[in-house]
C-alpha positions as CSV (number, residue, x, y, z in Angstrom):
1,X,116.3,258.1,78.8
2,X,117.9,260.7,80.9
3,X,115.8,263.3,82.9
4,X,116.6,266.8,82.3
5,X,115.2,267.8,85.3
6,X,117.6,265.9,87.9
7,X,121.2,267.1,86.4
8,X,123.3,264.7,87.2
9,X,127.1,265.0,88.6
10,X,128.6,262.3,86.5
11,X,132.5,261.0,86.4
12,X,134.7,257.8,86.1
13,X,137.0,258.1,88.5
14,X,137.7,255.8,91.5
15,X,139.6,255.8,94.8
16,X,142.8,253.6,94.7
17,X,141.7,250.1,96.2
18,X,138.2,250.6,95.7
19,X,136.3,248.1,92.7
20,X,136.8,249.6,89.7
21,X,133.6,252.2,88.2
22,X,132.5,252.9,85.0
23,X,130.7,256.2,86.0
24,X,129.9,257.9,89.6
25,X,126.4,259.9,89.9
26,X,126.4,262.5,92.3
27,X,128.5,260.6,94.6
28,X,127.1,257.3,93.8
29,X,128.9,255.0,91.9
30,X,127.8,252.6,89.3
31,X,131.1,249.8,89.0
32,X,132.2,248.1,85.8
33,X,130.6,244.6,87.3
34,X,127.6,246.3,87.3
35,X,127.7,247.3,83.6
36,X,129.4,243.8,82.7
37,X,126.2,242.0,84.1
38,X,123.9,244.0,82.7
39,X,125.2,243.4,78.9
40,X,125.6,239.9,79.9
41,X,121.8,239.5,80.6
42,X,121.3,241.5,77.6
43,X,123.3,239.5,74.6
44,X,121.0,236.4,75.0
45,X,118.4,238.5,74.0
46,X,119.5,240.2,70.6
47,X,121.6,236.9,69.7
48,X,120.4,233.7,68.7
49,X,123.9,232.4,68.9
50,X,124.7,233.8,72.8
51,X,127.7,236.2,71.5
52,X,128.0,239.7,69.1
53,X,130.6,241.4,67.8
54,X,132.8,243.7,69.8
55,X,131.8,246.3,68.2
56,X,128.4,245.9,69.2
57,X,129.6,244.9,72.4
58,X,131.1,248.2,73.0
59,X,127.9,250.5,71.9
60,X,125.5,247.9,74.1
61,X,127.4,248.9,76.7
62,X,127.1,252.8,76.4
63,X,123.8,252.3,76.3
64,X,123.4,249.5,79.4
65,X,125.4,252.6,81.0
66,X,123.2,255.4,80.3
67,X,120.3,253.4,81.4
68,X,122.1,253.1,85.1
69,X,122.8,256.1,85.0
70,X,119.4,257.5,84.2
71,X,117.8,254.9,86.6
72,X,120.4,256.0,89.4
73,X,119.0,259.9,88.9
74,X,115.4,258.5,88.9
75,X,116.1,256.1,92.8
76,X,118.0,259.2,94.1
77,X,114.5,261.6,93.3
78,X,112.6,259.4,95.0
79,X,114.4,259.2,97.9
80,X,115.1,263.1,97.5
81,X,111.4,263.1,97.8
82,X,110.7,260.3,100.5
83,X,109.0,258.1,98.3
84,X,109.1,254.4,99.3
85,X,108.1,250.4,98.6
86,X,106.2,248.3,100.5
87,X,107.3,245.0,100.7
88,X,104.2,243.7,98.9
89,X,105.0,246.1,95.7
90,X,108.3,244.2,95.6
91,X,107.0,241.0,96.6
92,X,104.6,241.0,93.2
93,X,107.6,242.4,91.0
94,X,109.3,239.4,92.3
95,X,106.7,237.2,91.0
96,X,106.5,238.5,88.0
97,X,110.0,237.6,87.0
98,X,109.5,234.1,88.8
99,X,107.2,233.3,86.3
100,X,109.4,233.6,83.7
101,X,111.4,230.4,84.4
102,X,110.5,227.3,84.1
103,X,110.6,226.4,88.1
104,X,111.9,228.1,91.2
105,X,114.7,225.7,91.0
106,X,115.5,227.1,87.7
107,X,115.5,230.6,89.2
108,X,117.5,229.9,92.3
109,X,120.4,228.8,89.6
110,X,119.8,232.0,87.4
111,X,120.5,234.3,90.6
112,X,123.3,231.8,91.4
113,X,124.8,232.3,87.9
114,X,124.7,235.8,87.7
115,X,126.1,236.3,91.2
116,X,123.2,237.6,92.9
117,X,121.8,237.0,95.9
118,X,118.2,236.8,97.0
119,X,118.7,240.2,98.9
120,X,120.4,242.0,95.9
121,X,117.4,241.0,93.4
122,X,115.0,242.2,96.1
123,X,116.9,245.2,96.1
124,X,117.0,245.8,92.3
125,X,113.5,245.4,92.3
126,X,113.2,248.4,94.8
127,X,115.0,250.8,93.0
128,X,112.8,249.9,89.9
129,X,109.8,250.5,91.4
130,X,111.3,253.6,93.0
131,X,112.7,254.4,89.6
132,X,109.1,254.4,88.2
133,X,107.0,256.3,91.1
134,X,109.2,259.1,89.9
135,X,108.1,258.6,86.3
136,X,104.6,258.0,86.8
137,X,104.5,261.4,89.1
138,X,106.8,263.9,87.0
139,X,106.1,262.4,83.5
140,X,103.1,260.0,82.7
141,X,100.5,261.6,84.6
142,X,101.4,265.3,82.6
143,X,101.2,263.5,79.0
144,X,97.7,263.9,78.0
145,X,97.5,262.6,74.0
146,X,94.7,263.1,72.2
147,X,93.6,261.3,69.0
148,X,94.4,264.3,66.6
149,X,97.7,264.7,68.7
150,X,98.5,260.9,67.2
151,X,97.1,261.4,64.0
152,X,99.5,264.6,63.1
153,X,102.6,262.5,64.6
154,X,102.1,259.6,63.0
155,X,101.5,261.0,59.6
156,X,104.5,263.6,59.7
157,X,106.7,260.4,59.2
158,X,104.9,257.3,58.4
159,X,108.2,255.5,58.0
160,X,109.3,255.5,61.5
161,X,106.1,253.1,62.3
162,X,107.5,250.5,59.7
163,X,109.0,247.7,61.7
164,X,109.9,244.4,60.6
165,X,108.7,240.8,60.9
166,X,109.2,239.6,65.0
167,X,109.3,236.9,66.1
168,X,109.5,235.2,69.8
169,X,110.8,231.6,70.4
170,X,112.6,229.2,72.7
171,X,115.5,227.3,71.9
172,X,117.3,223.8,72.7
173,X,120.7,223.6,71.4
174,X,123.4,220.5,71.4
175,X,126.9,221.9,71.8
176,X,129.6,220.8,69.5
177,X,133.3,221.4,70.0
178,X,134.1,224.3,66.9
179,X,137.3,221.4,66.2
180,X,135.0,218.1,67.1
181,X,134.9,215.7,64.0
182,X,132.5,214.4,61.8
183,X,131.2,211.9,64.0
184,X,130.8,214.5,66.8
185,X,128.5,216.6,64.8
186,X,126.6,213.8,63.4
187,X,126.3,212.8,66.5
188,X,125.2,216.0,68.4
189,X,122.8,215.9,64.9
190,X,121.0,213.0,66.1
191,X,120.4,213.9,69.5
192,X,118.9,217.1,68.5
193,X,116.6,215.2,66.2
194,X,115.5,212.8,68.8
195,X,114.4,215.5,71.4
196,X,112.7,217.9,68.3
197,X,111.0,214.6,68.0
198,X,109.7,214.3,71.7
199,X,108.4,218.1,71.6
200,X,106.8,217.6,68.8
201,X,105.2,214.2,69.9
202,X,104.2,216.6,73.2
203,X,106.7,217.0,75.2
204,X,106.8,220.3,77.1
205,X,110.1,222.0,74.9
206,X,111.1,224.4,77.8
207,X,111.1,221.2,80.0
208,X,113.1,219.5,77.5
209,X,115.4,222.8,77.0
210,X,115.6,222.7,80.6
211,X,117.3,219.3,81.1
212,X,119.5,218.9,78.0
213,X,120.2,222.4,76.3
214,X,123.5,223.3,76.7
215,X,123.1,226.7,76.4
216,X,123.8,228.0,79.6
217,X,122.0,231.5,79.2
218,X,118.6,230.6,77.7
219,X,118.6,226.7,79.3
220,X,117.6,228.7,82.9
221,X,114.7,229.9,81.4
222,X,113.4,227.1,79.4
223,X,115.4,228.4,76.2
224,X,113.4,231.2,76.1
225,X,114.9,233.9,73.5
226,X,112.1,236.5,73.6
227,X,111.4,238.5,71.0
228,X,114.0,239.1,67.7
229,X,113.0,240.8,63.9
230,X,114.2,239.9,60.5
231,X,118.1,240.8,59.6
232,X,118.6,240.4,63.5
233,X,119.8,236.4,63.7
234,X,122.0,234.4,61.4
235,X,120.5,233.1,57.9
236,X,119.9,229.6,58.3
237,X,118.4,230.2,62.4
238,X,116.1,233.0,61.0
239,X,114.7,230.8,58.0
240,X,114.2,228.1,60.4
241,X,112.2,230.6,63.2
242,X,110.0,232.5,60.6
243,X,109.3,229.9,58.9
244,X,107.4,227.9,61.9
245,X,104.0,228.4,63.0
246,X,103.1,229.2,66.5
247,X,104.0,225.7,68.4
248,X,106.2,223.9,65.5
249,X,109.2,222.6,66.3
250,X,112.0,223.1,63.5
251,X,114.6,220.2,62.5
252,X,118.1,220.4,64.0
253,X,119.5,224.0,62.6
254,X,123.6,223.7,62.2
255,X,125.6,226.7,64.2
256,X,129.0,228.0,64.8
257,X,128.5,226.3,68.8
258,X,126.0,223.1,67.4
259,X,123.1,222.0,66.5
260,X,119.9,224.0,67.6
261,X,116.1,222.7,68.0
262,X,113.6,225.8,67.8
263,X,110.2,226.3,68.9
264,X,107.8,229.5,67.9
C-alpha cells in the first residue's frame, strides 16, 4: 500500500560500479538483491513445491517491489519526524520471529542462508517498527468504524468476503533426482513412510522435518508452510492437506522433487 501523503521520488537508475537497483526513493535506493530476497522468502509460502512459474515470478516481484517501496516512504516519515526504537521494541520483534523456528540453531542457519547478518535482521526489524509508528499515528488512529459503517460495506458486495477453504501445515519431504530410477523412488518412498510413521507414533514432525527434510526452505523452520487455500497447491498435495485433520500425518505424497510427508 503506498501512502499518498509522502510522494515519493522514485527511479531505476544506478551509478556505474555501484550494486545494481531495482528502484531509488528519494535518494534512497532499494537494489535488486533486496527484491531477489524478498521473493525468495516469499515462494515457500504460496508453493507447496518451493518454485512457481515465471510468470508469477515476475508479478510477485512488482509487488515485493511496491511493498519496499511503500515501506521505504513510511522509515523515511519517521525519521522526517524524529520518531525512534528502543532497543527493547526491537528486542521483542526479534523474539517473535525466533519463535517461529524450531531452535535458535535453526534460526542462526536461516539468517546464514539468506545472507543476513545478526545486525541486518536487527535493522529490518527497526525500520518495521518505524514503518508502523507512522501508520498507527497518520492512519489507524483516524479510522473510527462503526457497526452500521460494516454492515453497509459488507452488504454492498457480499462476494468479496467469500474466501476459500485454508489450510496451514508443515511438511517433510525426501528429495528424488527428476532422472533417478525406480529403485530410487521406491526407495525415497520408503523412507518417507518410515518417518510419517514415527510422527504419527509421536514424534515431534517439525523435529523430524528438522533433521531429515530436504527441503532447504521450509526444513529451517520445522517444514512449516503456513497458510495456503484450495486451487493454490498441486492436485494430489492439496487432496492429501485438506483431507487431514488437525495433527494427522498423511502417507508419502509423490512430487515433481519427491516424496512429501504432511502434517495439518
Amino acid at each position: 500500500m503506498l501512502c499518498t501523503a509522502f510522494l515519493p521520488a522514485v527511479s531505476s537508475a544506478a551509478a556505474p560500479g555501484d550494486p545494481p537497483v531495482a528502484a531509488t526513493v528519494n535518494g534512497v535506493p532499494i537494489s535488486l538483491e533486496t527484491v531477489d530476497r524478498a521473493v525468495n522468502e516469499k515462494v515457500p509460502r504460496i508453493s507447496g513445491h518451493g518454485s512457481i512459474s515465471e510468470s508469477r515470478r515476475v508479478a510477485l516481484r512488482a509487488e515485493v517491489l511496491e511493498d519496499l517501496i511503500a515501506e521505504e516512504l513510511l522509515v523515511q516519515e519517521a525519521k522526517r519526524r524524529g520518531l525512534t526504537v528502543a532497543a527493547a521494541a526491537i528486542d521483542e520483534e526479534a523474539a517473535k520471529v525466533k519463535k517461529r523456528f524450531p531452535s535458535d540453531g535453526d534460526f542462526t542457519r536461516a539468517l546464514a542462508r539468506n545472507g543476513i547478518s545478526d545486525e541486518q535482521f536487527r535493522k529490518g526489524l527497526e525500520r518495521y517498527r518505524l514503518a508502523q509508528q507512522v501508520l498507527d499515528r497518520e492512519v489507524i488512529s483516524k479510522v473510527a468504524v462503526t457497526e452500521q459503517t460494516m454492515k453497509t460495506y459488507y452488504e454492498a458486495d457480499p462476494t468479496r468476503f467469500v474466501v476459500p477453504d485454508q489450510a496451514q501445515y508443515r511438511q517433510l519431504v525426501i528429495a528424488v533426482d527428476p532422472g533417478g530410477g525406480a529403485e530410487e523412488w521406491k526407495a525415497a518412498q520408503a523412507r518417507a513412510a518410515a518417518l510419517a510413521k514415527q510422527a504419527r507414533a509421536g514424534k515431534n514432525f517439525a523435529a523430524l522435518a528438522t533433521a531429515h527434510s530436504q527441503d532447504r526452505d521450509s526444513r529451517e523452520q520445522g517444514g512449516e508452510m503456513g497458510w495456503v487455500h484450495r486451487g493454490q497447491l498441486e492436485h494430489d498435495d492439496e487432496t492429501a492437506i485438506f483431507g487431514l485433520k488437525p495433527g494427522e500425518v498423511s502417507e508419502p505424497v509423490r512430487t515433481l522433487r519427491g516424496y512429501a510427508v504432511y502434517q495439518l
